[in-house]
Structures are given as structure tokens and as C-alpha cells.
DSSP file (Angstrom, degrees, kcal/mol; ACC not computed):
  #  RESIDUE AA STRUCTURE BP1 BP2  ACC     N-H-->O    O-->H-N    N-H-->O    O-->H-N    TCO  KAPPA ALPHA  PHI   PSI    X-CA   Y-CA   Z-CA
    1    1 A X              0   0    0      0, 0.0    74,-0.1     0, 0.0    71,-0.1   0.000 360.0 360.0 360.0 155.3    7.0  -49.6  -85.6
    2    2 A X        +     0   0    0     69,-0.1     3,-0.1    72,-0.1    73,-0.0   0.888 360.0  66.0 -48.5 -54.3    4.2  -47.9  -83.7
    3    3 A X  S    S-     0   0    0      1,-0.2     8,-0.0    68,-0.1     7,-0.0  -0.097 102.5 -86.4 -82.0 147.8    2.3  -51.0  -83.1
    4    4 A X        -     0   0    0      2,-0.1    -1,-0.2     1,-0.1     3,-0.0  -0.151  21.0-127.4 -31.2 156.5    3.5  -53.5  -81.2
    5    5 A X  S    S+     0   0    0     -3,-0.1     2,-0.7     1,-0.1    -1,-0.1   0.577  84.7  95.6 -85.3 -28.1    5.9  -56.3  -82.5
    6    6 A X    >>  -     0   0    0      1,-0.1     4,-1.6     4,-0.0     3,-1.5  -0.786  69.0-146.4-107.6 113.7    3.4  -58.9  -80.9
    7    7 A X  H 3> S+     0   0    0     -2,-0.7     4,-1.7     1,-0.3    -1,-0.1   0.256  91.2  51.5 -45.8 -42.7    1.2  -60.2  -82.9
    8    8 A X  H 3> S+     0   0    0      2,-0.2     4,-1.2     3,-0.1    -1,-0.3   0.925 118.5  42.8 -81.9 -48.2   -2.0  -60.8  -80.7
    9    9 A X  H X> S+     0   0    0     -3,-1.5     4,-2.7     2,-0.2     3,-1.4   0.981 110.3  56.9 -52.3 -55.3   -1.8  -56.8  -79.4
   10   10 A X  H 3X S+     0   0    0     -4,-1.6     4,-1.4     1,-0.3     3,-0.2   0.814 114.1  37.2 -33.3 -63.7   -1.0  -55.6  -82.8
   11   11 A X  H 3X S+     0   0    0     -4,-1.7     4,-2.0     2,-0.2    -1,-0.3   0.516 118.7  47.8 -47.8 -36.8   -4.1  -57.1  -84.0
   12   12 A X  H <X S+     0   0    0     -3,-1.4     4,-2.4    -4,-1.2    -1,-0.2   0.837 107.3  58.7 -81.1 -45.1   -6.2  -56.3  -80.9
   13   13 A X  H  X S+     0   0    0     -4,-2.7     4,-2.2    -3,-0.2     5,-0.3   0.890 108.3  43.8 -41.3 -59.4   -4.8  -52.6  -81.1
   14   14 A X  H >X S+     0   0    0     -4,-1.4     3,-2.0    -5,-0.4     4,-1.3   0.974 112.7  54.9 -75.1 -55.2   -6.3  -52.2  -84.8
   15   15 A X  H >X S+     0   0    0     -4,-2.0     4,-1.1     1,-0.2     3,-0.6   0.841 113.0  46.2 -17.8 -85.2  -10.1  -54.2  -83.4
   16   16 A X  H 3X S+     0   0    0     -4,-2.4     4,-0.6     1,-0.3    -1,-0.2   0.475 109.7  47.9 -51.8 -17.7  -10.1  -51.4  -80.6
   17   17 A X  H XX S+     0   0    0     -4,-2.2     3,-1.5    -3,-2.0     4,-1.3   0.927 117.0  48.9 -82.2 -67.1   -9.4  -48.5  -83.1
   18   18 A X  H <X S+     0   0    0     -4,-1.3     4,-1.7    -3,-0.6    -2,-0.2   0.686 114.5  41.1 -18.9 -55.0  -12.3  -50.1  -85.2
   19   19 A X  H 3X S+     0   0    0     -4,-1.1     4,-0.9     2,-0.2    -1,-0.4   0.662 114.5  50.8-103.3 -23.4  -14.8  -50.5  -82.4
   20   20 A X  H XX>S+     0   0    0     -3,-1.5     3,-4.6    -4,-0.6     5,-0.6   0.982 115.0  47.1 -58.6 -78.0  -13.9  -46.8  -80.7
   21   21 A X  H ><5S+     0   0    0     -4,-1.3     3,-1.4     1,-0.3    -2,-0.2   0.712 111.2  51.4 -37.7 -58.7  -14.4  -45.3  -84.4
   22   22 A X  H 3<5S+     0   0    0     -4,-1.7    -1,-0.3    -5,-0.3    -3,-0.2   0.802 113.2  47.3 -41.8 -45.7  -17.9  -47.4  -84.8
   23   23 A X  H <<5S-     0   0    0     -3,-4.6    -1,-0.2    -4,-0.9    -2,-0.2   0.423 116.0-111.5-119.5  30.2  -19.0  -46.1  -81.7
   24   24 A X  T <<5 +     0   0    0     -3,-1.4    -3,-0.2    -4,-0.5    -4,-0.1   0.372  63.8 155.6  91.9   8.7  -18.3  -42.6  -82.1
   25   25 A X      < -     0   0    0     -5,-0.6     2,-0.3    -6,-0.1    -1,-0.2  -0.363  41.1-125.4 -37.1 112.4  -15.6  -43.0  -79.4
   26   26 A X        -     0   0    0     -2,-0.1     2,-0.4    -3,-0.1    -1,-0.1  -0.670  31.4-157.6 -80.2 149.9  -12.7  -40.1  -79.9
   27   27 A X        -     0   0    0     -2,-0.3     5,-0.1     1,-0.1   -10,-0.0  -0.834  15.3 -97.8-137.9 176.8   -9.6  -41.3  -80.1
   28   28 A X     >  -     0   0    0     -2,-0.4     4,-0.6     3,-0.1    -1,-0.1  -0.033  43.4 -98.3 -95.9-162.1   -6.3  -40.3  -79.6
   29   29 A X  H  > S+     0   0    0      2,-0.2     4,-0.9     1,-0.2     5,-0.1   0.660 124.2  45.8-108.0 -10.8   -3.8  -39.1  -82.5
   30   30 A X  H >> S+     0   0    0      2,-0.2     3,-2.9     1,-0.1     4,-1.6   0.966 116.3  52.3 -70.2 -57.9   -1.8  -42.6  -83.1
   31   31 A X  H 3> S+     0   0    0      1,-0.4     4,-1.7     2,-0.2    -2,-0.2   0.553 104.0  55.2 -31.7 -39.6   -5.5  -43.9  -83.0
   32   32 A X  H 3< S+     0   0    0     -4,-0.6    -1,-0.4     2,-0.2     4,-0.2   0.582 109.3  45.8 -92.4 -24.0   -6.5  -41.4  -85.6
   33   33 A X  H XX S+     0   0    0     -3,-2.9     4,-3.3    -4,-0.9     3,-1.0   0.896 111.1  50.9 -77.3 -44.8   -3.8  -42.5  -88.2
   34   34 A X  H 3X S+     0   0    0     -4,-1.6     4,-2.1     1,-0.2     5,-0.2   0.943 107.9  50.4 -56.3 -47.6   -4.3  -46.0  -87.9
   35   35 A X  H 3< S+     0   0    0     -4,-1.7     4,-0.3    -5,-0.2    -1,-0.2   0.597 104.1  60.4 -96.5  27.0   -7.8  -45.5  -88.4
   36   36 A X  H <> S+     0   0    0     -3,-1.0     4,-1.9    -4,-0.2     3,-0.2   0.880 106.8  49.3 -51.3 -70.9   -6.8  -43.4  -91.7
   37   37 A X  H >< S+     0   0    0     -4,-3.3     3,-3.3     1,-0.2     4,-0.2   0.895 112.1  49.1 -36.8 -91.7   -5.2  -46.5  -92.9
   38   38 A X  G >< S+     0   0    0     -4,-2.1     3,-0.8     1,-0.3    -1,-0.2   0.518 108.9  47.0 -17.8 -47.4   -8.4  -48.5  -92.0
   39   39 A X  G 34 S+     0   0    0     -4,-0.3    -1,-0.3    -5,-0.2     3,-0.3   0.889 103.8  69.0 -77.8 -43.1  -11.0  -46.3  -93.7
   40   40 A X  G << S+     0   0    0     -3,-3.3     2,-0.5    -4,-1.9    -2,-0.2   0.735 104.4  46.1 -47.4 -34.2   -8.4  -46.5  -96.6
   41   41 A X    X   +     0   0    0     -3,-0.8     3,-1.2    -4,-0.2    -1,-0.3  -0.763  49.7 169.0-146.0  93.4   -9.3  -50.2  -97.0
   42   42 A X  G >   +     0   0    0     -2,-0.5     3,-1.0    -3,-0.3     4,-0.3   0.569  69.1  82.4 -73.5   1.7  -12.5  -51.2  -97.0
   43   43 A X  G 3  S+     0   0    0      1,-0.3     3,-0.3     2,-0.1    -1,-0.2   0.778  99.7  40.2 -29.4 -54.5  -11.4  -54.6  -98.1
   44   44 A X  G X> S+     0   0    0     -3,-1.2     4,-0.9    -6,-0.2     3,-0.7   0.137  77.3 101.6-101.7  11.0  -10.7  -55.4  -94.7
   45   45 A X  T <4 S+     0   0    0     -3,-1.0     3,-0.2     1,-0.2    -1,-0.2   0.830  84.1  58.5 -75.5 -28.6  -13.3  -54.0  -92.5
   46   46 A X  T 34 S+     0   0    0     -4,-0.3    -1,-0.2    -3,-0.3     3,-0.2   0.646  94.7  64.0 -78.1 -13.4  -14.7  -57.1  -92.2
   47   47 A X  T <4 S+     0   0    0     -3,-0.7     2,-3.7     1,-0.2     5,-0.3   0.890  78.6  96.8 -50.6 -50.0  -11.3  -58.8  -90.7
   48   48 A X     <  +     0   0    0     -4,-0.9     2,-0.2    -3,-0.2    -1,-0.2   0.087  63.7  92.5 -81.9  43.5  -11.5  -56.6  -87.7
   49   49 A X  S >  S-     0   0    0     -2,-3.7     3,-1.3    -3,-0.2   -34,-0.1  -0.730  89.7-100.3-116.0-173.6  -13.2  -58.9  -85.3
   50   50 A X  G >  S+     0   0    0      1,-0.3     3,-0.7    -2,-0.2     4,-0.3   0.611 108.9  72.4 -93.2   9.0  -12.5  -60.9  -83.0
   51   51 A X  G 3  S+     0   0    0      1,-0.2     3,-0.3     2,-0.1    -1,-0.3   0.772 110.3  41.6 -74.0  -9.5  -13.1  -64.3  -85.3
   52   52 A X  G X  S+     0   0    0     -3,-1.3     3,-0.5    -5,-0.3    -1,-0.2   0.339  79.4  92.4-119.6  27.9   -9.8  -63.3  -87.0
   53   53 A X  T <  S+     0   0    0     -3,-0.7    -1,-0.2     1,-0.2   -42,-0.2   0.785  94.5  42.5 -88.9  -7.6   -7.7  -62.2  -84.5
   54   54 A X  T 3  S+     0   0    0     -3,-0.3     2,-0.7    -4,-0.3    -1,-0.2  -0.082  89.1 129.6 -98.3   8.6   -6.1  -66.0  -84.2
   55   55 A X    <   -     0   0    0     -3,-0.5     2,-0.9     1,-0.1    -3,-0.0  -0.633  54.1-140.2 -91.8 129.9   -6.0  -66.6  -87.9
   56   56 A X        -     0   0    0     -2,-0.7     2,-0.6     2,-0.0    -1,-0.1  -0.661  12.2-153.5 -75.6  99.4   -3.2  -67.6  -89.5
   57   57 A X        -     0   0    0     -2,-0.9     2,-0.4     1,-0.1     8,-0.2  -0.435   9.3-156.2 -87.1 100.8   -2.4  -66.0  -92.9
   58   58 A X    > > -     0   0    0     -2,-0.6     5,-2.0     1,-0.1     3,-0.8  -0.718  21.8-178.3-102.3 133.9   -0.2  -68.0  -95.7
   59   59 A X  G > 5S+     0   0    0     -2,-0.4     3,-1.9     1,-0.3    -1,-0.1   0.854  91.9  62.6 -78.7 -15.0    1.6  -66.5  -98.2
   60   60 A X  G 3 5S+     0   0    0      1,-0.3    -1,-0.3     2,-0.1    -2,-0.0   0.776 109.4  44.0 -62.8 -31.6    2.5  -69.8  -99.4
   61   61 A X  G < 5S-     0   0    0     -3,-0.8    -1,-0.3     2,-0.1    -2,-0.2   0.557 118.6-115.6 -95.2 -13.7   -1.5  -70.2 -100.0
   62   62 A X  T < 5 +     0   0    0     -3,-1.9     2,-0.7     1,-0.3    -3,-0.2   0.863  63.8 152.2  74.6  27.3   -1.5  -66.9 -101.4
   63   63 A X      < -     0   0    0     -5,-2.0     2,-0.8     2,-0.0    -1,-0.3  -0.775  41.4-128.1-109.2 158.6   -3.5  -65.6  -98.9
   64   64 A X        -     0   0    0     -2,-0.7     2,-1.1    -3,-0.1    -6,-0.1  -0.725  13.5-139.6 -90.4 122.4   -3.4  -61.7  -97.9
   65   65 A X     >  -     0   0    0     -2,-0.8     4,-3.6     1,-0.2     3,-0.2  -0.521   8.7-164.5 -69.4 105.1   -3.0  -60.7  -94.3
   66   66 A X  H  > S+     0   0    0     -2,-1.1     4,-1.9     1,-0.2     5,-0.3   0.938  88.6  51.2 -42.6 -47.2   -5.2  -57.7  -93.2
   67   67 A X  H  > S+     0   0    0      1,-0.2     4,-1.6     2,-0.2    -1,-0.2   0.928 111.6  40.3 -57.5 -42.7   -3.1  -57.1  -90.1
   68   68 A X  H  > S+     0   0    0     -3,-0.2     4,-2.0     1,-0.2    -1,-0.2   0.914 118.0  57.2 -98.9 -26.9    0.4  -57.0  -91.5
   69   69 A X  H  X S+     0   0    0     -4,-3.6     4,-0.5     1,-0.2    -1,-0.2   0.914 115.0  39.0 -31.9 -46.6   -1.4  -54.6  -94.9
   70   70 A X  H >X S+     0   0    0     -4,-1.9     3,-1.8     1,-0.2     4,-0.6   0.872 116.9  46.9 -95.1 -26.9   -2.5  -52.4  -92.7
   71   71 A X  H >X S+     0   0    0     -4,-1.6     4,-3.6    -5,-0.3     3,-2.7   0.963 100.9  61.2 -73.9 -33.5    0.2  -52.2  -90.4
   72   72 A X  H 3< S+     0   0    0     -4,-2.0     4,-0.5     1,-0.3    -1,-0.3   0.680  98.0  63.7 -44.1 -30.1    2.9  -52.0  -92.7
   73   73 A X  H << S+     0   0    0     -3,-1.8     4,-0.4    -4,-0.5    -1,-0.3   0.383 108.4  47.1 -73.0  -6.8    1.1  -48.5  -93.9
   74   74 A X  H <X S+     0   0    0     -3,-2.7     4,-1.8    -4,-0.6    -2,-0.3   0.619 100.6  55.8 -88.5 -44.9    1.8  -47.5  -90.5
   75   75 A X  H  X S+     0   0    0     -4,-3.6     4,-1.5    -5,-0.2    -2,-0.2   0.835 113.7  45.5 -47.6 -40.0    5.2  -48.6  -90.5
   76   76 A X  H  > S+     0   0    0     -4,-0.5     4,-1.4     2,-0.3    -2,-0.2   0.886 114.5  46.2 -83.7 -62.2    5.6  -46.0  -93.9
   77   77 A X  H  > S+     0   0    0     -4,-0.4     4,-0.7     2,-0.3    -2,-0.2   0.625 112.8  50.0 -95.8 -33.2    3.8  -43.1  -92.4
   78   78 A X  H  X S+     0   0    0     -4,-1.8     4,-1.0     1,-0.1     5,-0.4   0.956 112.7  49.1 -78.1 -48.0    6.1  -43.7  -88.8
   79   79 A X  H  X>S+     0   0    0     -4,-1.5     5,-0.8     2,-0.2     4,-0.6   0.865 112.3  50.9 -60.1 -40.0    9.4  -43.7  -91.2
   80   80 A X  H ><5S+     0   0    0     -4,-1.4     2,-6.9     1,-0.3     3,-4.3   0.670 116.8  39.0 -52.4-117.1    7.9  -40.2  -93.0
   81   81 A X  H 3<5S+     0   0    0     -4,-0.7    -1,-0.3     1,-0.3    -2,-0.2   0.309 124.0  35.5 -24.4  -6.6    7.4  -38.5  -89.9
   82   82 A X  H 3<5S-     0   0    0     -2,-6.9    -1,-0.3    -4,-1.0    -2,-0.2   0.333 102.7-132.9-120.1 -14.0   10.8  -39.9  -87.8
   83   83 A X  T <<5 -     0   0    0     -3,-4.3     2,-0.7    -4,-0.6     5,-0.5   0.857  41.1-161.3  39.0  39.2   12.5  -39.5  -91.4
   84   84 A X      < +     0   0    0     -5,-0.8     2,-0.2    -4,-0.5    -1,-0.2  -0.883  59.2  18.7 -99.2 122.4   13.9  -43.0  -90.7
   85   85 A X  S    S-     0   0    0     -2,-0.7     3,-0.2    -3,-0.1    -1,-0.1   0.537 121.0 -97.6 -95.6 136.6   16.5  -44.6  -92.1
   86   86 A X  S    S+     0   0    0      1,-0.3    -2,-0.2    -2,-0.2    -3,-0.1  -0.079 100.1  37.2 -66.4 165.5   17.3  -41.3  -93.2
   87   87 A X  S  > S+     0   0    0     -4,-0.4     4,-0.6    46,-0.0    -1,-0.3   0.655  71.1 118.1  59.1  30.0   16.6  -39.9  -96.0
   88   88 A X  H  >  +     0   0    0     -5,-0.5     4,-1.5    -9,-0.2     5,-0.2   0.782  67.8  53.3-106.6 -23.1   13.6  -41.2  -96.6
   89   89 A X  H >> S+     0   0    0    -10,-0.2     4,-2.3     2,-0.2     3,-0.7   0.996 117.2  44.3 -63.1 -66.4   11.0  -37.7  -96.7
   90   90 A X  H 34 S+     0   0    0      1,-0.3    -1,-0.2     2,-0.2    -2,-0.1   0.719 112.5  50.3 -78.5 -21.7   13.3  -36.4  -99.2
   91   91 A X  H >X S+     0   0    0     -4,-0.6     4,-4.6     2,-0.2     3,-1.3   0.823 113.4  45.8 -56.8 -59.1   13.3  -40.0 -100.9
   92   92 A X  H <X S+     0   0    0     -4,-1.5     4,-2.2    -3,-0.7    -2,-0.2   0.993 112.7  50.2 -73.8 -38.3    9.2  -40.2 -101.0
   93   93 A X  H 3< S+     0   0    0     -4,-2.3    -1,-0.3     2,-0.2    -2,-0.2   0.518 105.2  55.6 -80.9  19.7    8.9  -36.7 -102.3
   94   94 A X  H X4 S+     0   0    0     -3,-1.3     3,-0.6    -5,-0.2    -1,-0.2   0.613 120.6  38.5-109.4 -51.1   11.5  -37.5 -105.1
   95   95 A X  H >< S+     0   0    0     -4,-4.6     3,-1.9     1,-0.2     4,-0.3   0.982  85.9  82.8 -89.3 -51.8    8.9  -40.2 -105.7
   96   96 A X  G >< S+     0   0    0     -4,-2.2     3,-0.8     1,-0.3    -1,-0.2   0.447  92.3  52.0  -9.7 -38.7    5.6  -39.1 -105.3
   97   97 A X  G <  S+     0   0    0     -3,-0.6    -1,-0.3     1,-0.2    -2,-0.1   0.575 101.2  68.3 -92.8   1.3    5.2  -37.4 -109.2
   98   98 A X  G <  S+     0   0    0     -3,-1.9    -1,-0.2    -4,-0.2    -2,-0.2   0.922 102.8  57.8 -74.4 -48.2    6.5  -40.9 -110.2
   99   99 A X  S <  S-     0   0    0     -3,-0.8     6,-0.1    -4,-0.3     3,-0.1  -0.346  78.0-127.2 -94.0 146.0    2.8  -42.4 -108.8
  100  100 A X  S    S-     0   0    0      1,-0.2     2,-0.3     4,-0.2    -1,-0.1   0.972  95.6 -16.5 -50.5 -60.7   -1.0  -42.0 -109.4
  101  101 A X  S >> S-     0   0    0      1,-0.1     3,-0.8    -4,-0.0     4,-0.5  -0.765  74.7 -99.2-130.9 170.3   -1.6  -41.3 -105.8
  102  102 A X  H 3> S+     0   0    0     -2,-0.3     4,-1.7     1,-0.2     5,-0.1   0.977 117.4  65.3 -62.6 -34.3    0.4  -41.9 -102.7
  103  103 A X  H 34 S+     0   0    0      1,-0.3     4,-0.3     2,-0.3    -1,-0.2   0.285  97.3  53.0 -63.3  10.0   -1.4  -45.0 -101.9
  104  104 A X  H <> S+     0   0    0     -3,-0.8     4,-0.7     2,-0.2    -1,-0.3  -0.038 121.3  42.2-160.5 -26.0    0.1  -46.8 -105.1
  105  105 A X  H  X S+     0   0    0     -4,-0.5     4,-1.0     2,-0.1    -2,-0.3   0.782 102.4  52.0-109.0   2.1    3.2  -45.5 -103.4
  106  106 A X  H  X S+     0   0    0     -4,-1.7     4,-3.2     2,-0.2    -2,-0.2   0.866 111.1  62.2 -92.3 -52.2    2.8  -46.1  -99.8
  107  107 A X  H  > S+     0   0    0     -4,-0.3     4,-1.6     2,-0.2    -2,-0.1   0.873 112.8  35.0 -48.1 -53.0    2.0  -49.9 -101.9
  108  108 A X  H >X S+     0   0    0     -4,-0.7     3,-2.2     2,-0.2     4,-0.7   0.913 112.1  55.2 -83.1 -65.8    5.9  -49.8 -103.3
  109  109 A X  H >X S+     0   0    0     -4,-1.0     4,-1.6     1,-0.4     3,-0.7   0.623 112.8  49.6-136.7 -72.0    7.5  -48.3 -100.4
  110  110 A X  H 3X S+     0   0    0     -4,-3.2     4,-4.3     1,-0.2    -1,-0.4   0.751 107.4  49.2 -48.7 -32.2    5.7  -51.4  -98.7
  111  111 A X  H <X S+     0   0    0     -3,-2.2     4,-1.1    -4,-1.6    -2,-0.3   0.877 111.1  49.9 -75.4 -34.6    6.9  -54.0 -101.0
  112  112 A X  H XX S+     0   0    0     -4,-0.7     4,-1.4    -3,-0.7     3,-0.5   0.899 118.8  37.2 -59.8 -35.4   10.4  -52.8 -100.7
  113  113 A X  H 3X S+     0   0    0     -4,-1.6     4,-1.3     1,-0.3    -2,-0.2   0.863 115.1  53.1 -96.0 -18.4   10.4  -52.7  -96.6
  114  114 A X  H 3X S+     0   0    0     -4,-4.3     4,-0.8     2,-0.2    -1,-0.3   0.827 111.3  51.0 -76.4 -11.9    8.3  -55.8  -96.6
  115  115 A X  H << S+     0   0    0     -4,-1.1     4,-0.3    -3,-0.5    -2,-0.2   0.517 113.0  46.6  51.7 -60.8   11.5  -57.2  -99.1
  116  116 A X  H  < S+     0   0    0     -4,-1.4    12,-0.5    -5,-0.2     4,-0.4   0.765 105.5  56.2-100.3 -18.2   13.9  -56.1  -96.6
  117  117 A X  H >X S+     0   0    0     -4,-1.3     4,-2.4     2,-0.2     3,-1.6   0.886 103.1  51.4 -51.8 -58.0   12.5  -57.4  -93.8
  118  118 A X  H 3X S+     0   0    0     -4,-0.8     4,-1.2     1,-0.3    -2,-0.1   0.641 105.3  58.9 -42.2 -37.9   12.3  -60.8  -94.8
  119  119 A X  H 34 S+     0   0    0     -4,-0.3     4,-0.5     2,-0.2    -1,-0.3   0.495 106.6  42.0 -95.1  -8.4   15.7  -60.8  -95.8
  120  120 A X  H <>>S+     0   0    0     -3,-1.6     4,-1.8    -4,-0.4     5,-1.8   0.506 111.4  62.9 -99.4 -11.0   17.2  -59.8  -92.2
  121  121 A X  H ><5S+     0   0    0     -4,-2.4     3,-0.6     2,-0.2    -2,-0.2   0.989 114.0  32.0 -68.0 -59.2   14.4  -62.4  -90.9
  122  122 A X  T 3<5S+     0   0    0     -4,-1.2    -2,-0.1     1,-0.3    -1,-0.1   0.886 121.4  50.0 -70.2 -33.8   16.4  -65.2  -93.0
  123  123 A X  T 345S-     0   0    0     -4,-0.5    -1,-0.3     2,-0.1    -2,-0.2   0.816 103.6-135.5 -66.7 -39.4   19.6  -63.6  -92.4
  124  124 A X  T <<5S+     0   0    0     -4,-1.8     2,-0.3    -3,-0.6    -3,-0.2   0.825  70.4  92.4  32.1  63.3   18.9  -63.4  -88.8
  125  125 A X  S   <S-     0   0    0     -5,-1.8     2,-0.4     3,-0.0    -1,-0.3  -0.925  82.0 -53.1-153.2-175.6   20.3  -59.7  -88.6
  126  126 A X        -     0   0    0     -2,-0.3     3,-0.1     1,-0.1    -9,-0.0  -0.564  58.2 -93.9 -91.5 145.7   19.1  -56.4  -88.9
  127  127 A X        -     0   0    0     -2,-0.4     2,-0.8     1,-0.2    -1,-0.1   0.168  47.4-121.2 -65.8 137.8   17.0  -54.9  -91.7
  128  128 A X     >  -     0   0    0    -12,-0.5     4,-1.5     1,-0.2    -1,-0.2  -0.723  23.5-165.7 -90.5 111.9   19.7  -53.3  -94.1
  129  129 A X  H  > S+     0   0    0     -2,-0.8     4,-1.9     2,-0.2     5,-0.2   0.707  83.7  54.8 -43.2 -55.2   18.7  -49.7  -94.2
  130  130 A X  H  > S+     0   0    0      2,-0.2     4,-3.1     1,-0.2    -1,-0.2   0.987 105.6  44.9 -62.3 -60.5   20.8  -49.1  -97.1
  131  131 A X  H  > S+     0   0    0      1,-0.2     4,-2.7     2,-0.2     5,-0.2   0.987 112.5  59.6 -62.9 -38.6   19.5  -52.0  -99.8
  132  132 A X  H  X S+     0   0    0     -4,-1.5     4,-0.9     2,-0.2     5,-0.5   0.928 111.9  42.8 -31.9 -78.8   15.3  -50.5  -98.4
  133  133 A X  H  < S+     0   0    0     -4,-1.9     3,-0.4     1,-0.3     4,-0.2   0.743 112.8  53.1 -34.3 -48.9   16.7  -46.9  -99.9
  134  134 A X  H >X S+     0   0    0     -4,-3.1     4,-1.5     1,-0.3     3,-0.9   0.968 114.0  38.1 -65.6 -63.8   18.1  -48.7 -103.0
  135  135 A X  H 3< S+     0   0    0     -4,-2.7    -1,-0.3     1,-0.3    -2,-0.2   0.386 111.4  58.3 -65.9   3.4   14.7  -50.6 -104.0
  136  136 A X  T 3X S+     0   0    0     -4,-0.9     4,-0.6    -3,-0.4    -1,-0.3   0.417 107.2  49.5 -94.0 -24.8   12.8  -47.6 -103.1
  137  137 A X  T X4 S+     0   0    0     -3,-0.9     3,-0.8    -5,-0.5    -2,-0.2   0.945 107.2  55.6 -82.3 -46.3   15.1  -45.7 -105.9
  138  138 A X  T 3< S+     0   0    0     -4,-1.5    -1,-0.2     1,-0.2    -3,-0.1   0.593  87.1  74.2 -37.3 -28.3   14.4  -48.3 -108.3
  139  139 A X  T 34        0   0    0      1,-0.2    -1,-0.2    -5,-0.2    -2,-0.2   0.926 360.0 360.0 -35.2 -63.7   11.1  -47.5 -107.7
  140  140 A X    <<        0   0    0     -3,-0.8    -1,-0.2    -4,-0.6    -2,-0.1   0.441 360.0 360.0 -31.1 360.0   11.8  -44.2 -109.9
């Protein structure tokens, strides 16, 4: 992923995009995707201060985490452009007439890699590239 892995930066990273943007700041072209994403969801604009940069989000509680939403649409957007695990541009434009918009597919795309993640987190291994490709095909 683009972002950091650690948690407190990650989080700190998407404040600093927030607060450039706010104050007319320019910023620089990672800066300008992330705060694509951001403008995408105004849901969350009010997460990005610094009372929430220590909160802990549980899914168990059903609550949503702004940080890992947003980032995860970064995560999608780095795999387009790197085309990693390959085959995945030819994959999303396979899918795309499948969907209303892209965002309602950048939404499944995420639920599959958040999916697969989860599952080399319990496994303790690395996320299998192949079974991501396979739920993204199901998608269809």
C-alpha cells in the first residue's frame, strides 16, 4: 500500500492531506489521490481530526472505520496503476459494465481484498493473490 502500514502515520498522513486541502495548500500527486478518495466521502470529513486519530474502531460493535475505508480505496487505485497481483486492470475493466459506477466497484473490489486479507492475518501468511482474483470474478 501507498500509506504506511502503521497505523498512527497512516491516519496522520490522511489529517495532513485534509488540512493542506482546507487551506488551499498544493499538494503533491499521492496527496492529490488520497484526497480524491476523501472528497469522495463526505461521511467522513468529520473523522479527520485529531480527536480520532487514537480511536479504536470495532467491527465486532459494528462500527465503521474511516481510516481503513478510505485507505483501502487507495490500496484499489495503487493495485490499478502497478496492475498488481497481475491481472487485475484487465480484471476491473471486465467488471466495470457489471456496476453503476466505479465507486460501487472500487466497494466490491474492497470487500474481496479486505476478505483476503483477513484471511492471511489468521493464517499468519501472505495474502493469496490467487483466491483476491477469484472473488473479484465472482463479482461478475
Amino acid at each position: 500500500m501507498l500509506l504506511t502500514q502503521h497505523r498512527d502515520q497512516s491516519r496522520q498522513f490522511f489529517l495532513q492531506v485534509w488540512q493542506k486541502y482546507q487551506q488551499h495548500i498544493p499538494l503533491e500527486p499521492l496527496e492529490a489521490v488520497i484526497l480524491d478518495v476523501i472528497l469522495a466521502h463526505p461521511e467522513y470529513h468529520a473523522y479527520l481530526t485529531e480527536e480520532f486519530l487514537d480511536k479504536d474502531y470495532r467491527p465486532d460493535q459494528f462500527e465503521d472505520n474511516p481510516f481503513l475505508h478510505l485507505g483501502l480505496h487507495i490500496a484499489i487505485q495503487e493495485q490499478l496503476q502497478t496492475d498488481r497481483p497481475a491481472g487485475i486492470r484487465t480484471l476491473y475493466q471486465t467488471l466495470k459494465p457489471h456496476f453503476e459506477d466505479i465507486h460501487s466497484l472500487e466497494h466490491q473490489m474492497m470487500l474481496c481484498l479486505a476478505q483476503t486479507l483477513l484471511q492471511a492475518q489468521v493464517q499468519q501468511t501472505m495474502p493469496d493473490e490467487n483466491h483476491y482474483l477469484s472473488c473479484l470474478k465472482q463479482a461478475i
